[in-house]
C-alpha positions in Angstrom: -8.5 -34.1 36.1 -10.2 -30.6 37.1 -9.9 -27.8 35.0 -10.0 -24.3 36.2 -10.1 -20.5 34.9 -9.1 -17.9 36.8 -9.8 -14.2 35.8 -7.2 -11.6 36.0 -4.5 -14.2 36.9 -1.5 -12.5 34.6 -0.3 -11.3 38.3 -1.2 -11.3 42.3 -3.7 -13.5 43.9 -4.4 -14.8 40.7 -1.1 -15.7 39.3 -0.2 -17.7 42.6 -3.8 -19.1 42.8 -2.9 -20.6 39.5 0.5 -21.6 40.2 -0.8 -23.5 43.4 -3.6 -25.0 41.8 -1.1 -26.2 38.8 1.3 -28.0 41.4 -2.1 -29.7 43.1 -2.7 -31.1 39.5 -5.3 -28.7 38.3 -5.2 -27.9 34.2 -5.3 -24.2 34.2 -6.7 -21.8 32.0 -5.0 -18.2 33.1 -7.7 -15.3 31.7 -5.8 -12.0 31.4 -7.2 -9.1 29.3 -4.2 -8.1 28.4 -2.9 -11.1 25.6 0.6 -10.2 25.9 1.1 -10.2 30.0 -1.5 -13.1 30.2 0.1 -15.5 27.4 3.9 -14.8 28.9 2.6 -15.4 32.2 0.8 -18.5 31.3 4.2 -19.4 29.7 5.9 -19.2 32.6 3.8 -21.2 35.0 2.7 -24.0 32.2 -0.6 -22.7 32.1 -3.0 -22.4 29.5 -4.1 -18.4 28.3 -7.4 -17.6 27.1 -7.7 -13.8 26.6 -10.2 -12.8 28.7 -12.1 -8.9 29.4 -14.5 -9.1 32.0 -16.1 -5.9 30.9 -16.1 -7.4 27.1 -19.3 -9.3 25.9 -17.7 -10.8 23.3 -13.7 -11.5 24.3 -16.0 -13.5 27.3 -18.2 -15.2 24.8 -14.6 -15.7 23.1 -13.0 -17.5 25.7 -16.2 -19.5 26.8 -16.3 -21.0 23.6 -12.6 -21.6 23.7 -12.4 -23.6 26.7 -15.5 -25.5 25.7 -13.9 -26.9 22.5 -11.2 -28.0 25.0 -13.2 -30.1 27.3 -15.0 -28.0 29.4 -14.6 -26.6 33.0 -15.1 -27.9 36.9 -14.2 -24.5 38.4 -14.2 -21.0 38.1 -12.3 -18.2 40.0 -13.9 -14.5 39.9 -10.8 -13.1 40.7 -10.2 -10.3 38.7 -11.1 -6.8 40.3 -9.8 -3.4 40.5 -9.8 0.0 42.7 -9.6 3.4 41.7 -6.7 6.2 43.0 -7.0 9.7 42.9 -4.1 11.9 40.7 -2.1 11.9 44.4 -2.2 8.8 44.8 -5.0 8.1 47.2 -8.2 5.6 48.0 -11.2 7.8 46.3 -13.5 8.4 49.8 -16.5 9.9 49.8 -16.3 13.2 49.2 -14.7 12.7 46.2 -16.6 10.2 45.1 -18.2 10.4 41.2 -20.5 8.3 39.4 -18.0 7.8 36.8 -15.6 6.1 39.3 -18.2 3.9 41.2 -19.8 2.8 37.4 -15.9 1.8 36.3 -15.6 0.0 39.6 -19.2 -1.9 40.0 -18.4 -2.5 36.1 -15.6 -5.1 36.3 -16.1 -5.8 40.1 -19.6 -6.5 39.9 -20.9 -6.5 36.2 -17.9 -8.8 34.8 -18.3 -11.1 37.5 -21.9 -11.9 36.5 -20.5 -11.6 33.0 -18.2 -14.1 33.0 -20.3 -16.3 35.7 -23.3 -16.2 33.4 -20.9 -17.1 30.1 -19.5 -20.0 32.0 -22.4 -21.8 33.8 -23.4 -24.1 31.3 -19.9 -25.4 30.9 -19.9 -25.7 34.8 -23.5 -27.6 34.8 -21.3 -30.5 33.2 -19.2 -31.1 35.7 -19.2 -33.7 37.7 -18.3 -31.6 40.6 -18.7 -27.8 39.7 -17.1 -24.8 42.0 -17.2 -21.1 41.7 -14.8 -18.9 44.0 -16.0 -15.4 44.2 -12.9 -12.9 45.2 -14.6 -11.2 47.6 -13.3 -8.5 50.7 -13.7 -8.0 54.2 -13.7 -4.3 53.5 -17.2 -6.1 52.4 -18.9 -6.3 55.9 -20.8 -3.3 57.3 -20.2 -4.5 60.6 -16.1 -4.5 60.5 -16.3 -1.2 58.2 -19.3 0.1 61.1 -16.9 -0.6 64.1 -14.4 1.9 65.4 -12.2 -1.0 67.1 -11.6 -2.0 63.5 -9.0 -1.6 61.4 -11.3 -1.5 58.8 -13.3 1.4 60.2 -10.5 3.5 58.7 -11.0 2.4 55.0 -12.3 5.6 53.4 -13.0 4.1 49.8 -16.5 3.4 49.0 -16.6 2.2 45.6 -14.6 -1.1 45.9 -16.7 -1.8 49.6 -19.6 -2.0 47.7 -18.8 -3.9 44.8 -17.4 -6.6 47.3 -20.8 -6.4 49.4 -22.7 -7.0 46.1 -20.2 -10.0 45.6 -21.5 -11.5 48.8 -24.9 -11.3 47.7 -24.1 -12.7 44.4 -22.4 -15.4 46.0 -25.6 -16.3 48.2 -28.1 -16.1 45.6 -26.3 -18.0 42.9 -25.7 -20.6 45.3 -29.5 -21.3 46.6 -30.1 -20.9 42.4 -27.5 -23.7 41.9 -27.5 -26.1 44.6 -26.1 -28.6 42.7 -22.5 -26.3 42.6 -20.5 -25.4 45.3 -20.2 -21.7 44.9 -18.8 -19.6 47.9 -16.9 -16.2 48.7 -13.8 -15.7 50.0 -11.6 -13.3 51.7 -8.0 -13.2 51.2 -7.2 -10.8 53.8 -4.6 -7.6 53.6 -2.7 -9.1 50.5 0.3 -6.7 48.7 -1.2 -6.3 45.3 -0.9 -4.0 42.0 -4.8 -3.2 43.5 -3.8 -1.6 46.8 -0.4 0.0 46.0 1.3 -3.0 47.7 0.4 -2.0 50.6 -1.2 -5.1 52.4 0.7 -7.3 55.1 0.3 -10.5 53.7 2.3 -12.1 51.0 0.5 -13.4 47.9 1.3 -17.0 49.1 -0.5 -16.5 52.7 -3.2 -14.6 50.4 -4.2 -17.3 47.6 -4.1 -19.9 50.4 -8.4 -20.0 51.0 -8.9 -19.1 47.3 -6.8 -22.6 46.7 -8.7 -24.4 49.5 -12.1 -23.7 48.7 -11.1 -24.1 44.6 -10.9 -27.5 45.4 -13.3 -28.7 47.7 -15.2 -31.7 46.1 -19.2 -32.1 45.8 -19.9 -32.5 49.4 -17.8 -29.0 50.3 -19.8 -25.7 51.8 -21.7 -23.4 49.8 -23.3 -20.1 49.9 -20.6 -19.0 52.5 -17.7 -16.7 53.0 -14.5 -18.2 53.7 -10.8 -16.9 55.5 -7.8 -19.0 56.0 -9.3 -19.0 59.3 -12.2 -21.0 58.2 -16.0 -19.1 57.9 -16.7 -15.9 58.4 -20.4 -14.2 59.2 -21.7 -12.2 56.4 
């Protein structure tokens, strides 16, 4: 049986990853920093909860140790990430732009992924077939953000497009580290989520689709890539 954590999985991409996963046979653990949203919504899919703060040392030491005494772990999803809104409502471009905001986001985006990653690899080196799913964005690619024929040109945030695009270089340097685990990136696409206002075109369901597909990929799966519903994408 594998056994998976998802971060930040109380709601969005992370709640239906788990819920899919769950239905495919997976044992769950559902991290949430917040106990009381996290433990009902573990409740409700049949999950497991493990209180889990990305940008906490020790409530990730915490829950390392908790799923160890459990049995250990196959894979891991980085999935919890957040963007930060102005008073009026709006993506924080540029000219607005303060350290404060870009060290909250790079914090939990960045930061708590390697947190959490770091707390959890020597659970995942027991594995007989280890995976790491990185969250990742294709607000993350210069070239789509670069290009005035894309929609993405448009994006005027900068913090959360450069947390992702460290996330794709985490991805490809833990994997050449670990060769021996499948670890990859994906993208979810335009997904309506607490993190953009709802504002995406895609469901949740069409969204967790390539986060489920590449969570399960066995020992002989990709690594060191960056994956769409639409199969692999060029960094």
């Amino acid at each position: 049986m594998t056994t998976t954590l998802i971060t930040g999985a109380n709601k969005g991409l992370g709640f239906e990853t788990a819920r899919r996963l769950l239905a495919d046979g997976h044992t769950v653990y559902l991290g949430s920093r917040d106990a009381g949203r996290g433990r009902a919504a573990a409740e409700s899919l049949g999950a497991r909860f493990v209180q889990l703060d990305v940008n906490d040392d020790a409530s990730v030491e915490a829950a390392a140790k908790s799923v160890a005494a459990d049995g250990g772990l196959d894979v891991l999803v980085n999935n919890a990430g957040i963007e930060l809104y102005s008073a009026d409502g709006a993506v924080i471009g540029a000219a607005e732009l303060t350290a404060d905001v870009m060290r909250d986001v790079l914090e939990t985006n960045v930061v708590g992924l390697v947190r959490v990653t770091h707390a959890f690899l020597p659970l995942l080196a027991r594995s007989a077939a280890p995976v790491v799913v990185n969250v990742s964005s294709g607000l993350a690619l210069a070239s789509e953000v670069a290009d005035p024929a894309s929609s993405r040109y448009h994006y005027p945030g900068v913090a959360y497009p450069a947390s992702k695009a460290a996330v794709n270089m985490i991805t490809i340097q833990y994997a050449k580290a670990f060769p021996g685990m499948r670890i990859n990136a994906v993208e979810p696409g335009h997904t309506a989520t607490d993190l953009n206002r709802h504002a995406g075109r895609q469901t949740v369901e069409e969204g967790a689709e390539v986060i489920v597909r590449m969570a399960s990929i066995g020992r002989d799966g990709p690594t060191g890539g960056c994956f769409t519903s639409g199969g692999p994408l060029t960094w």
